[in-house]
N, C-alpha and C positions, 0 to 999 in steps of 0.2 A: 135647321139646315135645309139648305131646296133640295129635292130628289137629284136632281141630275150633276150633285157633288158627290155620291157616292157611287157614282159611276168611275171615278177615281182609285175607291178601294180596289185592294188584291185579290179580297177576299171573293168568290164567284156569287155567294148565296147573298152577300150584302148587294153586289151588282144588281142581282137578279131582282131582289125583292125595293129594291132602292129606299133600304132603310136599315138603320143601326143593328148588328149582332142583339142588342140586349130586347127587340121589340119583336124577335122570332115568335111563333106560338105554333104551336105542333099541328095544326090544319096550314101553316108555312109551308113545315118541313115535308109533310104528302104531298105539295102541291107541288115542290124542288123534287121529289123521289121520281115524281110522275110524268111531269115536264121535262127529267135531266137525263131521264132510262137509267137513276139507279140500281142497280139491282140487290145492295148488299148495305146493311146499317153494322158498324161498332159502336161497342159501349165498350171506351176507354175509364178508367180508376187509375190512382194511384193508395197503395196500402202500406207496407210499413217500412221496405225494403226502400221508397221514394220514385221508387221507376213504374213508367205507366206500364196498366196492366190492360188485353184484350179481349174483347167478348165477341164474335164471330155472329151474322143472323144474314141468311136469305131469305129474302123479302118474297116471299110465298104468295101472298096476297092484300090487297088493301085492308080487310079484318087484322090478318096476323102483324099487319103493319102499326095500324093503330092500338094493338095489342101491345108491342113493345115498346111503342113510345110512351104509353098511358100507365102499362104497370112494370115498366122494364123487366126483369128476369131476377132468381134469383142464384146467387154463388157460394164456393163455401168457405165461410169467413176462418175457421181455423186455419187454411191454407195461405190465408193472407196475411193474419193479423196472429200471432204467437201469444198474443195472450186471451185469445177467445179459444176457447176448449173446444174440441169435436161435437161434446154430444149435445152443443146448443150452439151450433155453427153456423147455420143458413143468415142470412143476410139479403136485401135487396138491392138492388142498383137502379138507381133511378136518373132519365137524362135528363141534363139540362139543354134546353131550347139553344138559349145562347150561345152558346159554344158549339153551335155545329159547324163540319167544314167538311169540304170535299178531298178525300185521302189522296197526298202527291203519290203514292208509292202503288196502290194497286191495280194491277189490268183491267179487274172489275170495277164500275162506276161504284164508288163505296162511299157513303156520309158517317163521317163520326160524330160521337158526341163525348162528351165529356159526363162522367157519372156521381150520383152521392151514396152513400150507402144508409140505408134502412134496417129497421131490427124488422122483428115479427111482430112486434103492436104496430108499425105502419110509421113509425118517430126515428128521427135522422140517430145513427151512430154516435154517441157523445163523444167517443174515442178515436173515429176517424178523424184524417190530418186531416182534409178539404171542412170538417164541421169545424175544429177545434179554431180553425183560422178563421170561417164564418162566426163561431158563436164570439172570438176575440172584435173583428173589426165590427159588429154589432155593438157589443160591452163599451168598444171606445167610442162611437158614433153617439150612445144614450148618452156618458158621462159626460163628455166633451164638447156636443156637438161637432167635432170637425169631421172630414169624410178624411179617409188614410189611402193615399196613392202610393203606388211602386213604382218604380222600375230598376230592372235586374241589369249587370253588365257579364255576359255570361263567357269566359274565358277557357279554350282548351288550345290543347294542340294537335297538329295534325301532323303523321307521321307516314311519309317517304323515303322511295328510293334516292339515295344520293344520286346527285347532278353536280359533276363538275362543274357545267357551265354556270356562270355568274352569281359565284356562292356570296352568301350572305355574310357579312361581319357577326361574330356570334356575340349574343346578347344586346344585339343592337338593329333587331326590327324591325322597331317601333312605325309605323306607319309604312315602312318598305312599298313600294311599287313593283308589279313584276319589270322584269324576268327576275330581279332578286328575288323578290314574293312567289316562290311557285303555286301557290295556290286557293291565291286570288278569285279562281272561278270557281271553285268549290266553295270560297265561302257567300261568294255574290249568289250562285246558284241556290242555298241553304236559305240565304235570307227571302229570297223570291218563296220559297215554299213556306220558311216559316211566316212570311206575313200575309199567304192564300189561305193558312189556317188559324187567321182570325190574329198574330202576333203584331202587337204594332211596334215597327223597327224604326230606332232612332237612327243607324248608323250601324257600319262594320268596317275594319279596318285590321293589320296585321300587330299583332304585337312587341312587347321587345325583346321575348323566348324567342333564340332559336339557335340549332345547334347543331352538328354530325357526331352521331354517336353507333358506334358499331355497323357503321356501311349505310345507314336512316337516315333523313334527312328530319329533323323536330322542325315545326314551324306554330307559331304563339297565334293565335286566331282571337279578336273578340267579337261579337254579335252587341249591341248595346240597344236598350228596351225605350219605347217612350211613358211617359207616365201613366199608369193605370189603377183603377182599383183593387187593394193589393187582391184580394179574393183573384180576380182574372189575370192579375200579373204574375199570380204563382202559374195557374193553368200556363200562359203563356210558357214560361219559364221550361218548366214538365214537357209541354208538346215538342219546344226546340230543341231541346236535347234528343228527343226522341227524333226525330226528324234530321237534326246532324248525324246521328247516330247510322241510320234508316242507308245516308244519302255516303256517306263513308262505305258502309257495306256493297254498294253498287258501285261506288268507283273503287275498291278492292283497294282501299285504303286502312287505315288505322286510325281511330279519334280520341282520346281520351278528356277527361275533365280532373284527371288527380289534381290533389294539391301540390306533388311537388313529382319527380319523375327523376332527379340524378343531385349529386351536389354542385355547389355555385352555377345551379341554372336558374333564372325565375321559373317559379310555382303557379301554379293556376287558379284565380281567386273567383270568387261569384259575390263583387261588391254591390249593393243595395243602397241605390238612390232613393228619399224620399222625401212628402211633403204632407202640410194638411192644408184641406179647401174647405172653405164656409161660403157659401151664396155665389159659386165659381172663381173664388178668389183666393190666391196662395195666401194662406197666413204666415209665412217665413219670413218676409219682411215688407217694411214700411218705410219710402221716400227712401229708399236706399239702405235700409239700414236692417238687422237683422232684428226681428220681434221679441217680444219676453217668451211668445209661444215656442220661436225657434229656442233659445237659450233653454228652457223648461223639455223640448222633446228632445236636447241632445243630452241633459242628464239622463235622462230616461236610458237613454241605448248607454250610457256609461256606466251609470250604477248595475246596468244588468249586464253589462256585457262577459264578466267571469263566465255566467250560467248560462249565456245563450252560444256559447262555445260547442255546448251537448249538442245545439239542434245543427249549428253552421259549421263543426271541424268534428268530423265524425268518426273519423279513425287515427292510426296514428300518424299514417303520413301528413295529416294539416298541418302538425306539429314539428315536421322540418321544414313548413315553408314558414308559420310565425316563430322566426328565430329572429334575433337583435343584429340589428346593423343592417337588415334590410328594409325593400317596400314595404311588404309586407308586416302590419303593426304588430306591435306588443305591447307597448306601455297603453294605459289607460287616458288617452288625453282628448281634446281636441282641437281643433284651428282652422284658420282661413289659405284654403287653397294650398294645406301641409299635407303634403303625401307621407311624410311617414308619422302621421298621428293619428290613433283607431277611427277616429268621426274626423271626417272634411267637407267642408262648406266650401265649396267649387267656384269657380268665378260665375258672377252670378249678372250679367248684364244690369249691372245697376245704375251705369255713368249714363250723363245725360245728350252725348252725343251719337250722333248719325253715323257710325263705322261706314256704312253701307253705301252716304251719299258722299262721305268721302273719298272712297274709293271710284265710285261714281257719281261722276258731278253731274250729269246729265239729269239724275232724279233730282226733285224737289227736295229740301229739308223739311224735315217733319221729326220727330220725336214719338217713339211706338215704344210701349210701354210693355218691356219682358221679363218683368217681375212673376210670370207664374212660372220662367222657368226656371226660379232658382230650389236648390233640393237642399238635403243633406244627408251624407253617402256614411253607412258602416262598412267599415273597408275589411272586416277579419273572415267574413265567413269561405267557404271552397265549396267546390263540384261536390264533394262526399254528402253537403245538406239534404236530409230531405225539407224540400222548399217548402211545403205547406206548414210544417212544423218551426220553421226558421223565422218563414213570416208571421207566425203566430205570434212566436217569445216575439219578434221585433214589435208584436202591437202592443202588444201587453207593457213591453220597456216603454213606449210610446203614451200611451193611457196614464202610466202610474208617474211618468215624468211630468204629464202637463198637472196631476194632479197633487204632487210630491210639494210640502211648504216648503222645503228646501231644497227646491231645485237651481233657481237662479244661484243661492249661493254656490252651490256644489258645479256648474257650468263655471262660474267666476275662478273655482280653485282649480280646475281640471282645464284649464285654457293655456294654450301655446302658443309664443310666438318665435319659433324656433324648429331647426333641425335637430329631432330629439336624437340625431345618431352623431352628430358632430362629439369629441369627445370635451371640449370646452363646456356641454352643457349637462356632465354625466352629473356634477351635483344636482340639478333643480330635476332631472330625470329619475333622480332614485329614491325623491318624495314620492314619485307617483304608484300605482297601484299597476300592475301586472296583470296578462294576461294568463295563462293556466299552460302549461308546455308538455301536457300530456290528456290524454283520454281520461288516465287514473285521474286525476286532477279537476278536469273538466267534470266529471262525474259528482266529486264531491263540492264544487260550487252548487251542480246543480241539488245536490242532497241540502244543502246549506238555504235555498231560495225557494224550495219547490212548494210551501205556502203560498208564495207571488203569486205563482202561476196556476195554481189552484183557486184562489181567490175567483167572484163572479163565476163559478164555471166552468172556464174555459178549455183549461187543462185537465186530464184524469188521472186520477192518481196511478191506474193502470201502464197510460204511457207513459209516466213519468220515471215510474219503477224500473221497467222495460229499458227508458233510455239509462240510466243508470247503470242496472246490469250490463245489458252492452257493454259500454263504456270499459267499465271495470274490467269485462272481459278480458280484454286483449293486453290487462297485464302490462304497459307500457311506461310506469315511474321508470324515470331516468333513462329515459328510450335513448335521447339525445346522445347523454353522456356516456350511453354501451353503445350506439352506434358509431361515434367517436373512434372509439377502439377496433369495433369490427365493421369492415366498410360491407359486408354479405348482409346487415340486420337490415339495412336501407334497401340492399337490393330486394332482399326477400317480402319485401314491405312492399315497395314497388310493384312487385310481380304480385303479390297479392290481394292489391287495392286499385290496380291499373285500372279499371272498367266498372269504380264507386259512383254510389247516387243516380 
C-alpha cells in the first residue's frame, strides 16, 4: 500500500508514521512521545471480570520511558484473576507495540497500549483471556492453515430524558433518522473516537429497541466492526466499549450493553461475524457458492454452540432475551440470510451484476469481485461476554469444525430453509437441538465439553472450573418460569446486571 493512503486513517500514530498499526516498534512509539508532547503512557488489560483494566505512568524521562515499554511493570494478579492465590500473585504486563493510540478522554497527551500478562519465569499467562485466544487462533492457523478473522456487531442502548418532540414508534427503530433518532451524534461522535484508537468501523446506525419507560427515553444503538484478526477484533471490541462507556459519562448519560433490560422489548446481542483467508482469499465461498470449508466451520459453531453459551450469555439476564419466538435464537440451526436461526450466512454479493452502474449509468460496467465480503454471523452471544474468552471457544468451535469427519453431514441435517418461529414449522423445529435457558444449564454443557476445550492447550482447566462455578452460582434453573410468576425477579436481575461485561 503507498504511504500517502494511510494518511486516510483515523488513527493519529498510523498518520504520523504512514504505516500499518501492526509495523509499530517501540523506538516508533519514543519517537510519537517525543514529537507529540506526550506526557503520560497506559497500560490497559483485560482480566477476568472482561472490562478493561488501567495502569497510570508519567513519563519521567527518556530511560524510565524505555523502561516501561521494554519491561512493562508489574501488578497483582490475585486482584485480577480469583483463581491465582495472593501468595504467588505478581504478574507482568507487557505492551504491545500495535495497539497504541492516543487517549480520546484525557487532558493530558496520553498513549495507551494494550497489555499481556507474564508469570515470574518471563512466559505469557496460560490462563489469561488475551493468551488463551492467542494460543487458540495459533492451534487453528498450524491445523488448518486458514487465518481466522472477526468482526463484532456491538449493540447497547442509550438511555434519556424523554422528549415529547417527535417520539419514536416503539420497537421500530430500526435505521430511524434524527429528530426521531435522538441520538445519532453520540453514536457518530463514539465511532470517530472508537476508529482513532485503532477500531476499524464498518458502519453505525440506530436499532429497532426503543422505548419510554418511567420518564427515559431507551434508544437501540449498533457500532458494527469490519473484519479483523480475531486476536485484534477482540482488543477492538474491549476498547469500544470502554470508549462508549468513557463518552456517555461526559455527556451525563446512561449506556448499557445488557442482554435484555424490561419484557417485550429487544435485548441487546453482540453478534460475530466471521471468515477464514488463505493467500488473502475468503475461503467461504466459490463462483457464488458457499464452500465445503464454509459448511464444515458452521458445524463447528453448531456442535459447540450449548457450551459456548458459558463464554457469550454470562448471566441470567441473556437468558430472557434467548427466549422462543423471538430474534434472538434458540434452536440449534442454520441458514441463508434467516434471522431467526443461531448461524446466518448474510447476503453475500455473489450476483454477477453491476448494482452500482445501474443505479448509475454514467460509470462503465465492469464486474468487481466481492466475494471476500461474505461472513458467517453466530448470532447468540450478549454485552455480559467476556470477548477474549467468547472468541476463543468460537476458534476452537472453528478448528474442530473444519477438522470434524462429520461435519458436512451434521451442516446438511442442522440446515433451514424457514421461519423457525412460524407455527406451521413447530414439527421439523422440535427435531432440532436447543440452546440452554439458563446459566445452571449453560454451566453444565460446559462441564459436558470441557475436554474440547482443553484439547491442544488452549483452555485451562482453571478457567474453565471458574467459569462453571460462576455459572452455577447464580442459581437460576427455571429463572424464566419463577419470573413468569414474579415480575420483581426480572427487575431485580435488571438492576443487578445493568452495567455487565
Amino acid at each position: 500500500m503507498e504511504k500517502r493512503e494511510y494518511l486516510l486513517s483515523p488513527n493519529p500514530i498510523v498518520r504520523y508514521f504512514e504505516k500499518p498499526a501492526e509495523l509499530f516498534t517501540k523506538n516508533d512509539l519514543i519517537r510519537y512521545v517525543q514529537d507529540n508532547d506526550i506526557q503520560m503512557i497506559n497500560f490497559h488489560y483485560v482480566a477476568e471480570d472482561g472490562r478493561l483494566k488501567t495502569l497510570n505512568f508519567v513519563i519521567n524521562n527518556l530511560e524510565y520511558l524505555e523502561s516501561i515499554l521494554s519491561a512493562g511493570e508489574r501488578v497483582d494478579g490475585s486482584s485480577l484473576f480469583s483463581h491465582i492465590k495472593a501468595g504467588e500473585s505478581d504478574l507482568y504486563v507487557i505492551p504491545k507495540y500495535r495497539t497504541a493510540f492516543v487517549n480520546p478522554f484525557n487532558q493530558t497527551p496520553t498513549l495507551g497500549l494494550m497489555c499481556s500478562f507474564f508469570t515470574k519465569e518471563g512466559k505469557p499467562l496460560e490462563s489469561s483471556p488475551e493468551f488463551i485466544l492467542h494460543k487458540a487462533a495459533r492451534v487453528l492457523k498450524e491445523k488448518t492453515g486458514f487465518d481466522y478473522e472477526v468482526m463484532g456487531e456491538l449493540e447497547y442502548y442509550i438511555i434519556t430524558d424523554e422528549e415529547e418532540l417527535f417520539p419514536a414508534e416503539d420497537q421500530k427503530g430500526y435505521h430511524a433518522s434524527g429528530p426521531f433518532n435522538k441520538t445519532g451524534d453520540f453514536r457518530t461522535e463514539a465511532m470517530r473516537l472508537i476508529a482513532s484508537c485503532g477500531g476499524r468501523i464498518k458502519y453505525g446506525h440506530s436499532e429497532v429497541g426503543n422505548f419510554i419507560l418511567n420518564g427515559k427515553n431507551y434508544e437501540q444503538n449498533e457500532i458494527e466492526f469490519l473484519p479483523s484478526p480475531v486476536e485484534d477484533a477482540a482488543n477492538q471490541l474491549v476498547i469500544a466499549k470502554w470508549i462508549l462507556r468513557n463518552l456517555a459519562y461526559e455527556y451525563g448519560v446512561t449506556i448499557t450493553f445488557a442482554p435484555k433490560i424490561t419484557v417485550g422489548k429487544a435485548g441487546s446481542g453482540l453478534h460475530i461475524h466471521t471468515r477464514l483467508m488463505k493467500d488473502g482469499k475468503n475461503a467461504l465461498t466459490l463462483n457464488g457458492e458457499l464452500t465445503h470449508t464454509a459448511h464444515k466451520l458452521i458445524a463447528g459453531y453448531l456442535r459447540y454452540a450449548p457450551s459456548l453459551t458459558a463464554f457469550g450469555n454470562t448471566n441470567p439476564t441473556s437468558y430472557f432475551r434467548l427466549v422462543p419466538n423471538q430474534e434472538a435464537p434458540t434452536t440449534i440451526c442454520w441458514g441463508d440470510r434467516n434471522r431467526s436461526a443461531l448461524v446466518r450466512v448474510p447476503l453475500g454479493w455473489t450476483g454477477k451484476s453491476n448494482m452500482a452502474q445501474i443505479v448509475n449509468p454514467n460509470e462503465k460496467e465492469e464486474f468487481l469481485d466481492f466475494s471476500y465480503k461474505q461472513t458467517v454471523e453466530f448470532r447468540c452471544p450478549d454485552g455480559s461476554a467476556n470477548i477474549y474468552l467468547l472468541l476463543a471457544g468460537l476458534t476452537v468451535a472453528a478448528k474442530d469444525g473444519l477438522l470434524w469427519d462429520k461435519a458436512l453431514d451434521f451442516a446438511r441435517k442442522t440446515y433451514v430453509d424457514i421461519n423457525i418461529f412460524d407455527k406451521q414449522n413447530n414439527e421439523k423445529v422440535a427435531a432440532l437441538e436447543v440452546l440452554p435457558d439458563s446459566c445452571h444449564k449453560s454451566a453444565l454443557k460446559l462441564e459436558k465439553h470441557k475436554a474440547d476445550y482443553l484439547n491442544d492447550g488452549i483452555f485451562t482447566a482453571d478457567i474453565i472450573e471458574q467459569i462453571i462455578s460462576d455459572l452455577k452460582s447464580f442459581d437460576d434453573e427455571n429463572i424464566r418460569e419463577r419470573a413468569a410468576k414474579d415480575p420483581e425477579i426480572l427487575e431485580n436481575l435488571v438492576r443487578e446486571f445493568f452495567h455487565c461485561g
